[in-house]
MILO-704040 format. One line per 3 residues: number of its first residue (from 1); their letters; for each residue x, y, z of C-alpha. Coordinates in steps of 0.1 Angstrom, whole numbers. Last residue first. Example, Ala and Ser with C-alpha at 12.3 -4.5 7.8 and 13.67 -1.06 7.14 Angstrom:
! MILO-704040
2	SA	137 -11 71; 123 -45 78
! end
This chain:
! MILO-704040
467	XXX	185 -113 106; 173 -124 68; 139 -121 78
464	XXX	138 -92 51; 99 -93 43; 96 -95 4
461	XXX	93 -69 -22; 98 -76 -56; 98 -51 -87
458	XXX	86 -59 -123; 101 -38 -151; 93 -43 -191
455	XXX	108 -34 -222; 126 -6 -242; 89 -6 -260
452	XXX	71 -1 -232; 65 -10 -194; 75 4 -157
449	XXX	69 -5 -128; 48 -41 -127; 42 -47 -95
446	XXX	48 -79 -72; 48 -87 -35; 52 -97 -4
443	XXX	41 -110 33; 48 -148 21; 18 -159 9
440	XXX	13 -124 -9; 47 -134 -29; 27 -172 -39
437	XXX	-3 -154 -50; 14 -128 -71; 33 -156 -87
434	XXX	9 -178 -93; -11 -143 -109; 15 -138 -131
431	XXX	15 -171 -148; -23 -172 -151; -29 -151 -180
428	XXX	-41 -188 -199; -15 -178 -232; -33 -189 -263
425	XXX	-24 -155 -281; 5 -139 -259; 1 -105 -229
422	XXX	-18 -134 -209; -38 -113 -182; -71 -127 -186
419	XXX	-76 -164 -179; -67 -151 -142; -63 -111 -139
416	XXX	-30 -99 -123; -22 -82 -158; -58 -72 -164
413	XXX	-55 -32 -169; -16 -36 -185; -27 -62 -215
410	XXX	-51 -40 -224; -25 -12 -228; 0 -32 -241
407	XXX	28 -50 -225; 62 -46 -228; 80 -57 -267
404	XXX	108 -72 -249; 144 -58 -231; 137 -70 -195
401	XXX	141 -59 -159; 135 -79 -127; 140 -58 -98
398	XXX	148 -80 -57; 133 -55 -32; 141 -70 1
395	XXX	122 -52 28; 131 -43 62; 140 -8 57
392	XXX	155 -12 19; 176 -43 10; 190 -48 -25
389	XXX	185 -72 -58; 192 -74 -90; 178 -94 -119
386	XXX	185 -83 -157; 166 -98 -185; 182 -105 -221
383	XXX	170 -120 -249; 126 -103 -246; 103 -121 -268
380	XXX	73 -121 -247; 76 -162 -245; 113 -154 -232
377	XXX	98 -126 -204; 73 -150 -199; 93 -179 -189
374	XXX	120 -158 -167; 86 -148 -147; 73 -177 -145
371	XXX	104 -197 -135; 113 -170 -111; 82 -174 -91
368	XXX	82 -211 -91; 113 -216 -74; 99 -190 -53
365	XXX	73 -218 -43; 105 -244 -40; 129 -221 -22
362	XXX	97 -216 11; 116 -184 28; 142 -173 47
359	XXX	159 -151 21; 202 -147 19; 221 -121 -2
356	XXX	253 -128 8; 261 -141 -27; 253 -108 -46
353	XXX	223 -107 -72; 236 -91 -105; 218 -124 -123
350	XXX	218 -121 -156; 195 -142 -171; 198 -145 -213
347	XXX	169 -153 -234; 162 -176 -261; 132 -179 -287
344	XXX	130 -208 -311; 101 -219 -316; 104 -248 -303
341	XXX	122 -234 -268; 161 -220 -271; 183 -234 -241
338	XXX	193 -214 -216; 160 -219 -203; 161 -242 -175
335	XXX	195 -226 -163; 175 -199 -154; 159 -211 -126
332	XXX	191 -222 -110; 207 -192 -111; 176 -174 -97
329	XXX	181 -196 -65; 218 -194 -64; 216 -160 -62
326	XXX	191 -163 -38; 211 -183 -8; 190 -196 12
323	XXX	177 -201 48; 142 -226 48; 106 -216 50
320	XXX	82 -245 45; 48 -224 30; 16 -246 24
317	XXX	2 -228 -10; -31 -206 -2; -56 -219 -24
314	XXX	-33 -239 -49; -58 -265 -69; -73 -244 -93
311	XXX	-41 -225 -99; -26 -258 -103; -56 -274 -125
308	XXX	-54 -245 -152; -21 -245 -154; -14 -279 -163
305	XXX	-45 -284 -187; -31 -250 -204; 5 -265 -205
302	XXX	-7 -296 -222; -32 -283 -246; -3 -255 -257
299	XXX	19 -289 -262; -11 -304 -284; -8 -271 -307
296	XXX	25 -272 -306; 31 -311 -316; 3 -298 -349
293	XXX	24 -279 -358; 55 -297 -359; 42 -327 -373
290	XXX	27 -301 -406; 58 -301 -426; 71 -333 -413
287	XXX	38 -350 -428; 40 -328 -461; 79 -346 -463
284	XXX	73 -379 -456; 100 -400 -439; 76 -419 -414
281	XXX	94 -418 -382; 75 -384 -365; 44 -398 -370
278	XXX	50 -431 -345; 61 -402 -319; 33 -381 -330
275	XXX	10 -408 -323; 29 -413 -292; 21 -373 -282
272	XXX	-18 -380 -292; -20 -410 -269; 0 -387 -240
269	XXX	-31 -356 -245; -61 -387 -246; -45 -393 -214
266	XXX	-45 -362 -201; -76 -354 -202; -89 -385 -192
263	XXX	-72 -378 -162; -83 -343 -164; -123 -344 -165
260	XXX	-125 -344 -126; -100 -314 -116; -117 -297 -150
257	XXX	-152 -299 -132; -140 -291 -97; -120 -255 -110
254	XXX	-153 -255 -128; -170 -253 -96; -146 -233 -77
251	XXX	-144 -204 -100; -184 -206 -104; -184 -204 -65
248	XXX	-156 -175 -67; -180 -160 -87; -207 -162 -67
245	XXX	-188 -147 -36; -176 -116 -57; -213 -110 -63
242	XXX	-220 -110 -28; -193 -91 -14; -204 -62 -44
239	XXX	-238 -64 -31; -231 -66 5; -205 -33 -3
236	XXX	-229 -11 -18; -257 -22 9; -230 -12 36
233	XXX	-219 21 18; -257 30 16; -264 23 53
230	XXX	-228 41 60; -243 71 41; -273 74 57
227	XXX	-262 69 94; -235 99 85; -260 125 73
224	XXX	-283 127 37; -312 97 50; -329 85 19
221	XXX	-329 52 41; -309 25 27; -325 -12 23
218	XXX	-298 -35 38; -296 -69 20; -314 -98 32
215	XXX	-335 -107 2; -304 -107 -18; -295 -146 3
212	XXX	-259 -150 -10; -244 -137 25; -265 -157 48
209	XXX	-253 -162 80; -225 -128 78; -251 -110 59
206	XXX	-277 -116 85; -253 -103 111; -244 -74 90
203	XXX	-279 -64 85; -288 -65 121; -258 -44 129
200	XXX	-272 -18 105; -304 -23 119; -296 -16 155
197	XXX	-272 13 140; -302 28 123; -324 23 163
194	XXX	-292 37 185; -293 69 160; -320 92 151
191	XXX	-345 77 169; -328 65 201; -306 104 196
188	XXX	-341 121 197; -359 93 231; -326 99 247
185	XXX	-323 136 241; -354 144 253; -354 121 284
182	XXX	-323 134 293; -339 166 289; -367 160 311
179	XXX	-343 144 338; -320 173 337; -346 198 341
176	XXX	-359 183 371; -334 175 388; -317 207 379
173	XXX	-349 224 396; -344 202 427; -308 209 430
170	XXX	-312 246 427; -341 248 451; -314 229 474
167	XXX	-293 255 468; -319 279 480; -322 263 514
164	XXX	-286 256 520; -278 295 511; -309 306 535
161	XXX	-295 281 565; -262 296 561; -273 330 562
158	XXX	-297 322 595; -258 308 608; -239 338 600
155	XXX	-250 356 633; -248 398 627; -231 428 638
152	XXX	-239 454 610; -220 487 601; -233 510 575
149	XXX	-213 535 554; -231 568 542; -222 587 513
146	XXX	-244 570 493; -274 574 505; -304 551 501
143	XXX	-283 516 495; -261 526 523; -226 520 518
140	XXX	-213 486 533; -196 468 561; -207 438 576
137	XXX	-193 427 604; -197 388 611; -201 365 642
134	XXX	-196 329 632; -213 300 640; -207 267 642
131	XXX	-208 241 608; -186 260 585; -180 245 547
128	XXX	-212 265 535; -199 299 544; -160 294 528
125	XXX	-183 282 499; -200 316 496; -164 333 507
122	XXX	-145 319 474; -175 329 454; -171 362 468
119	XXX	-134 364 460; -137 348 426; -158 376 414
116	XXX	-141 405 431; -139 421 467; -145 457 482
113	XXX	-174 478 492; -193 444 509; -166 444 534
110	XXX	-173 412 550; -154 413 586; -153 377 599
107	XXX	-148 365 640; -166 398 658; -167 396 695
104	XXX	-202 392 707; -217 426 718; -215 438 754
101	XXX	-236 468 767; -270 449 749; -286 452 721
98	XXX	-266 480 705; -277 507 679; -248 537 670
95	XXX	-254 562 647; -227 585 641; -232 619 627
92	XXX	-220 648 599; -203 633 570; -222 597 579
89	XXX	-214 567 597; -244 547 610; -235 521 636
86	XXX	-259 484 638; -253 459 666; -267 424 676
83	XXX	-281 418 643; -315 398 630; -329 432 615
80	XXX	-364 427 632; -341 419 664; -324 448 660
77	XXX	-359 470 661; -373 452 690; -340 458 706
74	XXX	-333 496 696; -371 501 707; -369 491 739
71	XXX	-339 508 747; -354 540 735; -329 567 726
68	XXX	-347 603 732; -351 620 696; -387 634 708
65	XXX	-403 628 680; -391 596 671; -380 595 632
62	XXX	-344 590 645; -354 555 653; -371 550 625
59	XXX	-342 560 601; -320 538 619; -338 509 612
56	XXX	-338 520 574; -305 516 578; -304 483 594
53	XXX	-324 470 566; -305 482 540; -276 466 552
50	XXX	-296 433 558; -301 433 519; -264 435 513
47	XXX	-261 407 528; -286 386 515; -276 401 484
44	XXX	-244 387 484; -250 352 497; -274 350 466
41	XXX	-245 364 441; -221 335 458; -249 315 451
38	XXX	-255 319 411; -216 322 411; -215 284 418
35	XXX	-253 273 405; -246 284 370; -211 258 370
32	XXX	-234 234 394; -263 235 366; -239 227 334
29	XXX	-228 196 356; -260 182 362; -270 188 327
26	XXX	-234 173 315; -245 142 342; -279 137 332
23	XXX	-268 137 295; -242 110 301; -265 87 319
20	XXX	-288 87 291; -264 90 264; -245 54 285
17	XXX	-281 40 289; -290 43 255; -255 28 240
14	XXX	-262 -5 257; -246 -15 289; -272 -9 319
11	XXX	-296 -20 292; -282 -51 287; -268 -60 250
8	XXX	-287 -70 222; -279 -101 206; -286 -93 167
5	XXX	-315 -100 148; -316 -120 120; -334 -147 139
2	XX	-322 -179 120; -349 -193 95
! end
């Protein structure tokens, strides 16, 4: 026995990889959109952190008891504060620290008092993109009085280094995280998902080797979400496939059984039709009442052996499309029955179909088409059945409209139903269902629109290839 299984696709291909890589990369992504203000915040701080450091520098220094400056001390003190200059504005004083005579000239001013969301991210990445130093002011109110601004003259390059440092505690965290719930999510959405599919594709591929072996069919899980429902829909549809493929086999099989009993068939049919022949010369009266019967009944045996084996034989018919003219088409076929049949029943055709209407198509299958349907509007009992014909967006719709008894309601629910659609006693249904078969062969059509007691109306539609 064939492995069931289906080919599995590489691992770098396969839907696993492409949720695994896919979740690493929306967690990845989800941690630079928290990282980006989450560093501009971080650049803040550190500023705002040396502000408060040069304050409370200037608070030492004025704690001296004496109150003489100290050079010493302002540079041990700036250099605990990593700035080359610190002034204290208040309502009443200015503090001014300085390392040396000559401070650096200043390249940013960062005004920590102003500035907006975007603006300090905007600065955080203006930071990171520099690679030489910059000399910044920073300008800010004192954390421990508020009505006192602080000035700082400060490298930006110990920043930089702090921002690179904690970003790349960012990255390794997201790392980290992302990994573990890739890993998560792979291992949930392989359970809930890669592994039905796996079996659902499975299924399939044993159904397509096998597909009248039951013990293959898909077992559906009691699962109430999507995988559930397309495992029960599958099993639904295996089961349905497979009956419809038995009985086309029985089709086929007797369609081969009838193929190989018809030649003696039909002889024994043409002994019986001489017999009549010899019958139909003796001059009795009981034997001409009951000759005609009796011809019927062997005529019936005729047309059902006939039937029978063509719809047998015809799979799909063998189309040879040719230009023509369909009026003269549907004249044609209803010039066979102008005349009244044995039992008497006639019907008028009248074709409404203009001359210019022209069909590419195979004449000798619609040939066919016509015939049946003319035949069992006379066999239905309807005189008169009007044919007309126009072109609609492509499409010619050709209606066929009688004046019979219509069909009943049975009759309606298996119309296009072989052995089953026949609206007569000892009819074989199979007359519509030619023609349906023959229309479809050609990209068409037929319905039946409308039926009652007025009659019956059948509609047409066949590709215009016209031009």
């Amino acid at each position: 026995m064939a492995d069931d299984r289906a080919a599995l696709p590489p691992f770098i291909t396969s839907l696993s990889a492409r949720l695994l890589i896919l979740t690493v990369l929306f967690v990845m992504l989800a941690e630079f959109l928290i990282w980006t203000p989450s560093i501009s915040r971080f650049r803040k701080s550190y500023l705002e952190e040396h502000v408060l450091r040069a304050h409370l520098a200037t608070l030492a220094l004025e704690a001296m008891p004496d109150k003489a400056p100290d050079s010493q001390l302002e540079e041990v003190l700036l250099e605990q504060t990593e700035a080359y200059g610190i002034v204290l504005k208040g309502p009443e004083r200015r503090t001014l620290m300085l390392a040396n005579d000559m401070p650096p000239n200043v390249d940013v001013v960062v005004d920590l008092r102003r500035g907006g969301f975007v603006g300090w991210i905007s600065d955080a990445f203006s930071t990171l993109s520099q690679d030489e130093n910059r000399v910044l002011r920073i300008i800010g109110m004192s954390p421990k009085r508020a009505d006192v601004t602080v000035e700082v003259l400060m490298d930006e390059t110990p920043m930089r280094e702090a921002m690179y440092a904690f970003s790349a505690r960012i990255l390794q965290l997201s790392i980290v995280i992302s990994l573990f719930t890739a890993g998560l999510v792979y291992l949930s959405l392989r359970w809930l998902m890669v592994r039905p599919i796996q079996r659902i594709t499975s299924s399939i591929t044993a159904f397509r080797r096998a597909p009248q072996d039951a013990t293959r069919e898909l077992r559906a899980s009691n699962r109430s979400d999507e995988i559930g429902m397309t495992e029960r829909e599958l099993a639904k549809m295996q089961g349905e496939l497979r009956q419809a493929l038995g009985q086309k086999e029985r089709l086929a099989t007797l369609g081969a059984a009838v193929a190989k009993i018809n030649h003696d068939l039909r002889n024994s049919l043409a002994t019986a039709v001489l017999a009549f022949d010899r019958l139909a010369t003796i001059d009795d009266p009981e034997v001409k009442s009951v000759l005609p019967r009796l011809y019927n009944a062997v005529d019936r045996a005729v047309q059902l052996c006939s039937q029978t084996l063509d719809y047998a034989g015809d799979a799909a018919p063998t189309l040879k499309p040719s230009p023509f003219h369909l009026q003269e088409l549907v004249s044609e076929a209803a010039a066979a029955y102008r005349e009244p049949d044995e039992s008497g029943n006639a019907i008028i055709v009248k074709n409404g179909i203009d001359f210019s209407v022209d069909l590419e198509a195979d004449r000798a299958q619609l040939y066919r088409v016509f015939s049946n349907l003319i035949s069992n509007a006379r066999e239905a009992g309807a005189t008169v059945l009007d044919v007309v014909a126009s072109k609609n967006a492509g499409e010619l719709i050709i209606d066929l409209t009688d004046n019979g008894p219509g069909f009943s309601e049975k009759a309606r629910t298996k119309l296009f139903e072989p052995f089953a659609g026949s609206a007569r006693e000892g009819g074989t249904g199979l007359g519509l269902v030619i023609v349906r078969d023959v229309l479809r062969a050609h990209g068409g059509d037929v319905e039946l629109v409308d039926t009652g007691a007025g009659g019956s109306h059948f509609r047409i539609s066949l590709p215009d290839r016209s031009g």
